[in-house]
matplotlib code that plots the C-alpha trace (Angstrom):
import matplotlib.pyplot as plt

x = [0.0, 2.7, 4.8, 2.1, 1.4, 5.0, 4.1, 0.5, 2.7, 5.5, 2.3, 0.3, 2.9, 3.6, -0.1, -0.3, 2.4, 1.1, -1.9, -0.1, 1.8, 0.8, 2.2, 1.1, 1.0, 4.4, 5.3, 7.5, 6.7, 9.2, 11.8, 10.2, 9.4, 13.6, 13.9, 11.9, 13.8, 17.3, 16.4, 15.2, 18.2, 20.4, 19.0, 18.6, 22.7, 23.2, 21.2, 20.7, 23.6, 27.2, 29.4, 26.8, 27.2, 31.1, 31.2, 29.2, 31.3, 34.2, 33.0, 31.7, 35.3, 36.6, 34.5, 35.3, 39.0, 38.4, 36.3, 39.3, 41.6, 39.2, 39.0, 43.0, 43.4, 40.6, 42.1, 44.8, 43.1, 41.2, 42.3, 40.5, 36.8, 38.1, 38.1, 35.9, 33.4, 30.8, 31.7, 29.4, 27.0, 29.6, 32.9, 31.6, 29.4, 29.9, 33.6, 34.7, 33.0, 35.9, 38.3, 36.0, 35.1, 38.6, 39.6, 36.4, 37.8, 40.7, 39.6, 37.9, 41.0, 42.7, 39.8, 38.9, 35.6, 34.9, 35.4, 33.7, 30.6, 31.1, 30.9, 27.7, 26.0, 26.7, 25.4, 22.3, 21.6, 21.0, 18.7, 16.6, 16.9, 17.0, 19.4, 23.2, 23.2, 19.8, 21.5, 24.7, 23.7, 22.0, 25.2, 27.0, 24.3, 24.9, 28.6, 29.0, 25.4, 23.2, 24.3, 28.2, 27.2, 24.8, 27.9, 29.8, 27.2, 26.6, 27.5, 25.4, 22.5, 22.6, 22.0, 19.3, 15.5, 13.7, 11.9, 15.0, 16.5, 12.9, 14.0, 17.4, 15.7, 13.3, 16.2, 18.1, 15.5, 16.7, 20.5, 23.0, 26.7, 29.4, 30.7, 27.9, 28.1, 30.8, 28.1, 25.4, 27.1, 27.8, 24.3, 22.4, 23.3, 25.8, 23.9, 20.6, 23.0, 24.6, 21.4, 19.6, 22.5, 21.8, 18.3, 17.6, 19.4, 17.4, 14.4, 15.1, 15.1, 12.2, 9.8, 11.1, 10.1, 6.6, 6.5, 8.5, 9.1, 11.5, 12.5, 15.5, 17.3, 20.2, 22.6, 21.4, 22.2, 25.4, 27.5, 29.5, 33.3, 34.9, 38.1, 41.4, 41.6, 39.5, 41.7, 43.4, 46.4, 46.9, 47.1, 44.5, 42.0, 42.5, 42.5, 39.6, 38.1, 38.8, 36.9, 33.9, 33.9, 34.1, 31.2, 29.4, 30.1, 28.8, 25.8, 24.6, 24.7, 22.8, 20.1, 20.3, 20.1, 17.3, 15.2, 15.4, 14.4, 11.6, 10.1, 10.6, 9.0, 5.6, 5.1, 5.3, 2.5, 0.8, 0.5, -1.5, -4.4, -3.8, -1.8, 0.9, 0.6, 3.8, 4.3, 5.8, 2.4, 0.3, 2.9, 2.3, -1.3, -0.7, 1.8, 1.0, -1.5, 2.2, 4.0, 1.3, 2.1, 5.7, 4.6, 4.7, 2.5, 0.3, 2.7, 5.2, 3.6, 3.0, 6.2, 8.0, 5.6, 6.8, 10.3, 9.4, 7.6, 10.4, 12.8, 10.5, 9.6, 13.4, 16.4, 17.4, 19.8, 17.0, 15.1, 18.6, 18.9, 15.4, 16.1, 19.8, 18.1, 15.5, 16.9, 17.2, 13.7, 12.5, 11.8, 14.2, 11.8, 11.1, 14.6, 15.8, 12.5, 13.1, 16.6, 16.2, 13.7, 16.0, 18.6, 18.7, 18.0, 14.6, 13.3, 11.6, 15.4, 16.4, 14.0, 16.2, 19.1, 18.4, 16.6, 19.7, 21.9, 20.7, 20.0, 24.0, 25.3, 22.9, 20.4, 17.6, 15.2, 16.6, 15.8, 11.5, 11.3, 12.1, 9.7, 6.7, 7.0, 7.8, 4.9, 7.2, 10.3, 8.0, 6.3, 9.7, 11.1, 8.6, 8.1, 11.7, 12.7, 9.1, 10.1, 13.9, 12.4, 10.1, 12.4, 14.9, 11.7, 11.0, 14.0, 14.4, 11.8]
y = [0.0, 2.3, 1.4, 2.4, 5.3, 6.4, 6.1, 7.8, 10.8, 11.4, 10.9, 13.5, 16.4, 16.4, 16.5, 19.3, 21.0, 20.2, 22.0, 24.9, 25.4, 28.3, 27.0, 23.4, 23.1, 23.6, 20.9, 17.9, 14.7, 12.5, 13.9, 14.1, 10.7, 9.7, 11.9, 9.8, 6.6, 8.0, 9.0, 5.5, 3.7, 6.1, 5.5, 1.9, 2.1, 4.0, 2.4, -1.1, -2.2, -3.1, -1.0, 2.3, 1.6, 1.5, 4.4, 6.6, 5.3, 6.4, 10.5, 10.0, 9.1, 11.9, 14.7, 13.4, 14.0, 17.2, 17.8, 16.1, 19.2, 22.1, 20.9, 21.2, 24.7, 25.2, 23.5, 25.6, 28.6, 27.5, 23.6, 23.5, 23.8, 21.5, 17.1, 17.7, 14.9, 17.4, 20.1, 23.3, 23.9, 26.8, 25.1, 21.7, 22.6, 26.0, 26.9, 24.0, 26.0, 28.0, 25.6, 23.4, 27.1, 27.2, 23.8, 23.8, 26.7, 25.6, 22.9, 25.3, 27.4, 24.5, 23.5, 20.3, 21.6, 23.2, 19.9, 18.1, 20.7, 20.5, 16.4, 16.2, 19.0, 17.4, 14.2, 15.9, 18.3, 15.0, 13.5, 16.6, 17.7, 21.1, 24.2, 23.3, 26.7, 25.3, 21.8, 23.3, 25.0, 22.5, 21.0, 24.3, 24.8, 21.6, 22.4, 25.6, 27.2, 29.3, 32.9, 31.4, 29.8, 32.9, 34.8, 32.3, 32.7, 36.5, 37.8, 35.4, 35.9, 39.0, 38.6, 35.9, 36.5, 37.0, 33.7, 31.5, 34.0, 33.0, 28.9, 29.9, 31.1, 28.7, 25.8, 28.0, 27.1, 23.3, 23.7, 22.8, 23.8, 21.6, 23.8, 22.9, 19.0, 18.2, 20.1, 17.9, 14.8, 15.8, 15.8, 13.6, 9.6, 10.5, 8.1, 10.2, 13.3, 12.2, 10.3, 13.9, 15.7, 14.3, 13.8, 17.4, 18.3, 16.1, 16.8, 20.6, 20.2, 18.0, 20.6, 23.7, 21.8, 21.6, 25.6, 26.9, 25.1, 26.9, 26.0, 28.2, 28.5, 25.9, 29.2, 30.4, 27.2, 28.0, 28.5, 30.8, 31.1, 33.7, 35.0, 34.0, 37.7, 37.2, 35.0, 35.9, 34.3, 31.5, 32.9, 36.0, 33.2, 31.4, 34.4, 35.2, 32.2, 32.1, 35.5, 34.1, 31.1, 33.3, 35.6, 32.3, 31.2, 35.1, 34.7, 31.2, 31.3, 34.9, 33.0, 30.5, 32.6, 35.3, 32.4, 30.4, 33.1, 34.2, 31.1, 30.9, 34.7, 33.8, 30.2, 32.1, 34.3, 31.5, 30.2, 33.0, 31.7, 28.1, 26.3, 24.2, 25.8, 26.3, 27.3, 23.6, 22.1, 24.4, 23.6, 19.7, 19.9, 21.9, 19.8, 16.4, 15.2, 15.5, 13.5, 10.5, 10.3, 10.0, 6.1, 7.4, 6.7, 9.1, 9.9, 9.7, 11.8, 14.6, 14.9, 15.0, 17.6, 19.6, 19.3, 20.3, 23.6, 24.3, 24.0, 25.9, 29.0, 28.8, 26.7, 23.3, 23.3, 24.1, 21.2, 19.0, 19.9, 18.6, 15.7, 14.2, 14.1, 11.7, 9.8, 6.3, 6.6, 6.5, 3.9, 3.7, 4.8, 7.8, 8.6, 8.6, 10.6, 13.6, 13.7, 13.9, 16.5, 18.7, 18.2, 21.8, 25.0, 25.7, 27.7, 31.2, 33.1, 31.3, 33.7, 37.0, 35.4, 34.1, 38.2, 39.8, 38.0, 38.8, 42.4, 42.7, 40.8, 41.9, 44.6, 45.5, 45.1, 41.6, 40.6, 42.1, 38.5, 37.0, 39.2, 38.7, 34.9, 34.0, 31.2, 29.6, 29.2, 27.9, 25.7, 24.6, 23.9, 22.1, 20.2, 19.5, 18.4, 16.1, 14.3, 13.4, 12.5, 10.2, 8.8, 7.4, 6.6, 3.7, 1.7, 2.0, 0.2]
z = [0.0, 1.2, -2.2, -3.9, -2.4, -3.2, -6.8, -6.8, -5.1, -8.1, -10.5, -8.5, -8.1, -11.6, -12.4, -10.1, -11.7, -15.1, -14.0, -12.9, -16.2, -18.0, -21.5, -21.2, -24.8, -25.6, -23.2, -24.2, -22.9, -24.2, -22.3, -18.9, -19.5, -20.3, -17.5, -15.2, -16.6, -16.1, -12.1, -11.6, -13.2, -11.2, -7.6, -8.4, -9.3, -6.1, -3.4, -4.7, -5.8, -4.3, -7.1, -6.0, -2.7, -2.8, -5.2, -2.3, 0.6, -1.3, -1.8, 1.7, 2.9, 1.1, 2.2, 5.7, 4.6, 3.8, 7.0, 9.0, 7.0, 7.6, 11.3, 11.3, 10.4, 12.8, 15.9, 15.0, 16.6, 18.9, 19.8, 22.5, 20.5, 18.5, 18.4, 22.0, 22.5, 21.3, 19.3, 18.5, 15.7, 14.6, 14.9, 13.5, 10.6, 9.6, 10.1, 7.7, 5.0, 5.1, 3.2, 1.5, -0.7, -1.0, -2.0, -4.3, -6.2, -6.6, -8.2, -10.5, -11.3, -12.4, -14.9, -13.1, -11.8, -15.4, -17.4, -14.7, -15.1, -19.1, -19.3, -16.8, -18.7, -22.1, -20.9, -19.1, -22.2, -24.5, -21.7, -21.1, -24.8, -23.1, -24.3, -23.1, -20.9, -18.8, -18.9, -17.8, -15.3, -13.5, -12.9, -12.1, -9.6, -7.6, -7.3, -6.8, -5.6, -7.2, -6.8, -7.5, -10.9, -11.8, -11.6, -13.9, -16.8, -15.6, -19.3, -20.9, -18.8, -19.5, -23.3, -23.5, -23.7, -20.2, -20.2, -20.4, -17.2, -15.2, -16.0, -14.9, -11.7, -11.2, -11.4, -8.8, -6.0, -6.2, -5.6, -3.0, -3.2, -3.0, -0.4, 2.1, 1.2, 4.3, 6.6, 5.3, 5.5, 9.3, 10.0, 7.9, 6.2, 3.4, 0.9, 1.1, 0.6, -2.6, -4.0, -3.5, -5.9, -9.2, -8.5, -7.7, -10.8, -13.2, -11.5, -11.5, -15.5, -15.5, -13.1, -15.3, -18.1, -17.3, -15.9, -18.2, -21.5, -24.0, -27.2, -29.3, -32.4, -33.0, -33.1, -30.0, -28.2, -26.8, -23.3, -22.8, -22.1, -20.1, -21.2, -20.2, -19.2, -16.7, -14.4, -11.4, -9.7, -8.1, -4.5, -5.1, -5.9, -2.8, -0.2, -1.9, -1.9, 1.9, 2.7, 0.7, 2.6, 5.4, 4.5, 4.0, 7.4, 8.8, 6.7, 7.7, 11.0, 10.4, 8.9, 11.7, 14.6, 13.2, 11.7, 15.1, 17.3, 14.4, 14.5, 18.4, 18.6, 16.1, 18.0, 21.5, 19.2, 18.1, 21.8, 22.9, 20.7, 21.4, 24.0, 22.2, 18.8, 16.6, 13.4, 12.8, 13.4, 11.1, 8.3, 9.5, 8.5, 5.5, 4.1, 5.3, 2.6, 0.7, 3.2, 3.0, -0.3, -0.1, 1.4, 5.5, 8.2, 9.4, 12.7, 10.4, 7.6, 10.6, 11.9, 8.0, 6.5, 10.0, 9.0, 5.6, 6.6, 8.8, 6.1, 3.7, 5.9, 7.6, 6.3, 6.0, 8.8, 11.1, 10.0, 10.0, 13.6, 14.8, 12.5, 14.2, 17.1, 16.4, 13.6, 15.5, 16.0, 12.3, 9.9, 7.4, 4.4, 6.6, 7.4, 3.5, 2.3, 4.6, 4.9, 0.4, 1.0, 3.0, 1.0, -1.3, -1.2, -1.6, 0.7, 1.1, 1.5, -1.3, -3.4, -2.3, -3.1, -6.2, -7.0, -5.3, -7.4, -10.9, -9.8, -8.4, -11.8, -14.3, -13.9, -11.8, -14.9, -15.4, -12.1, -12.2, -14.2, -10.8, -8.8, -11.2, -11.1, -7.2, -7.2, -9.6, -7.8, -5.0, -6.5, -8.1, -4.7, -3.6, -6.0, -6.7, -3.1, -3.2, -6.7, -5.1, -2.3, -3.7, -6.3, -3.1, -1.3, -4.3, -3.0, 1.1, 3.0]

ax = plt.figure().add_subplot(projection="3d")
ax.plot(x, y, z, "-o")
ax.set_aspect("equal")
plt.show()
């Protein structure tokens, strides 16, 4: 029953989507459909077979490496924070970001990361038989973030039509950052983490599909290169690197600390009307028809669609926080389905960033597209995050 209730779910959102689409006849079906195929075989390679298995074990181990380095430089200066038998939020999650930005761009000034990017996006573009920028740039997205690879394509976005910016936009709701992986993989099962990656990126193409279908020119499909020009040293990149990692670090736990107390401030609101009520548990009820239908129990379903309103209306981290605490507790299909959903971006913040960042790298009239369309990147994220979820829901039981 469950099983099939899995199914009915990825059927259902897309329907609803489908529904939602104000250009539904210039939607291709053929390949959402490949799309569909290509997320199954993946996850079935992944989580149900020895070879996946090993191959995730083996990024695991290395982005514990590089956790194991960042924790180095950060024992450095302040060793006693550091290797305790608990460690802080700040020191154990967050100040890591600092060199994994770092290590990540180098990476990317040595070209790595760019023909990495460029095979993926070749192989995704024939899939999705969407333009190569769109098909790039879900890649770029899942490595580097959304406002990092808007700035990559900045001069391009800046020449092509508003509707293909609005599906560059939407897809931004569904990213991670390879920066924030070795956080992740701190606080939630590093299988769920990786599965979520490529599934978020297909299913980002597959959702924008539906929204916002766009068909160009063979002359127009192109991605653009910046020019050698526009390359700085060696040791410029990485102190920069460095203070962005740092900024990252500042602005996180930001986020963290005004969301929390937010959400602590409107529940202690909420309470005043009726003992007990939280913002998590209106969220619950609005979003647990969703939950039911990624296979859960009902006390199972309530508690998930909290997690995903918290991550919605907050951040992820919030939710990844409630979540540790109580993971021995869940059923394994319940453990992999919300720790898939949490696994991105998309949430409410996400929007300003995504707006800010056009509007800093483009132009302010660039960025109205964004502001017109906001029930888009919503729905996006939603949906997005539901699909992935779903898709690794199919095989843990």
């Amino acid at each position: 029953m469950y099983f099939a209730l899995n199914i009915l779910g990825v059927l259902i959102v897309i329907g609803l989507v489908y529904l939602l689409s104000p250009r539904k006849k210039e939607i291709k079906w053929v390949p959402i459909l490949l799309i569909l195929v290509v997320e199954v075989l993946i996850t079935a390679f992944m989580l149900g077979t020895e070879i996946g298995s090993w191959i995730i074990n083996k990024i695991a181990a290395f982005f514990t490496w590089l956790m194991d380095c960042a924790y180095e430089g950060i024992a450095f200066v302040v060793p006693s924070l550091v290797k305790v038998e608990s460690m802080d939020f700040f020191i154990s999650v967050l100040l890591p970001i600092i060199f994994i930005v770092t290590f990540f761009d180098i990476l990317s000034y040595f070209g790595i990361m760019t023909w990495l990017i460029d095979k993926l996006g070749w192989v995704i573009s024939k899939v999705s038989r969407m333009p190569k920028l769109e098909s790039f740039y879900s890649i770029q997205m899942m490595f580097l973030g959304n406002t990092e690879a808007i700035a990559v394509i900045r001069h391009q976005l800046a020449a092509i039509s508003e509707r293909r910016l609005l599906t560059i936009g939407i897809m931004s709701m569904s990213c991670i950052s390879g920066s924030i992986i070795g956080a992740y993989i701190t606080m939630l099962p590093p299988e769920y983490v990786f599965s979520a990656i490529p599934l978020n990126a297909l299913n980002a193409l597959l959702i924008v599909s539906l929204l916002n279908p766009v068909d160009i020119p063979k002359e127009e499909d192109i991605v653009y290169e910046p020019p050698k020009e526009e390359k700085k040293d060696f040791f410029s990149t990485i102190s920069n690197s460095m203070m962005v990692g740092m900024n990252m670090v500042i602005v996180i736990a930001a986020m963290l600390i005004g969301y929390v107390a937010l959400t602590a401030a409107v529940n202690g609101i909420l309470g005043l009307f009726h003992h007990g009520l939280t913002i998590q548990q209106i969220f619950g009820y609005v979003l647990s028809p969703f939950a039911l239908l990624l296979g859960l129990p009902m006390h199972d379903a309530m508690y998930a669609a909290g997690l995903m309103g918290t991550k919605l209306a907050t951040n992820e981290f919030v939710a990844m926080v409630d979540l540790t605490g109580k993971m021995d507790s869940l059923a394994p299909h319940t453990l992999a389905v919300i720790s898939v959903f949490l696994t991105s971006f998309a949430n409410f913040s996400t929007i300003g960033m995504i707006y800010g960042a056009i509007q800093a790298t483009i132009s302010a009239e660039k960025s109205a597209i964004i502001g017109k369309n906001v029930w888009k990147l919503i729905v996006s994220g939603i949906a997005v995050s539901f699909l992935s979820a779903a898709m690794v829901g199919l095989f843990i039981w």
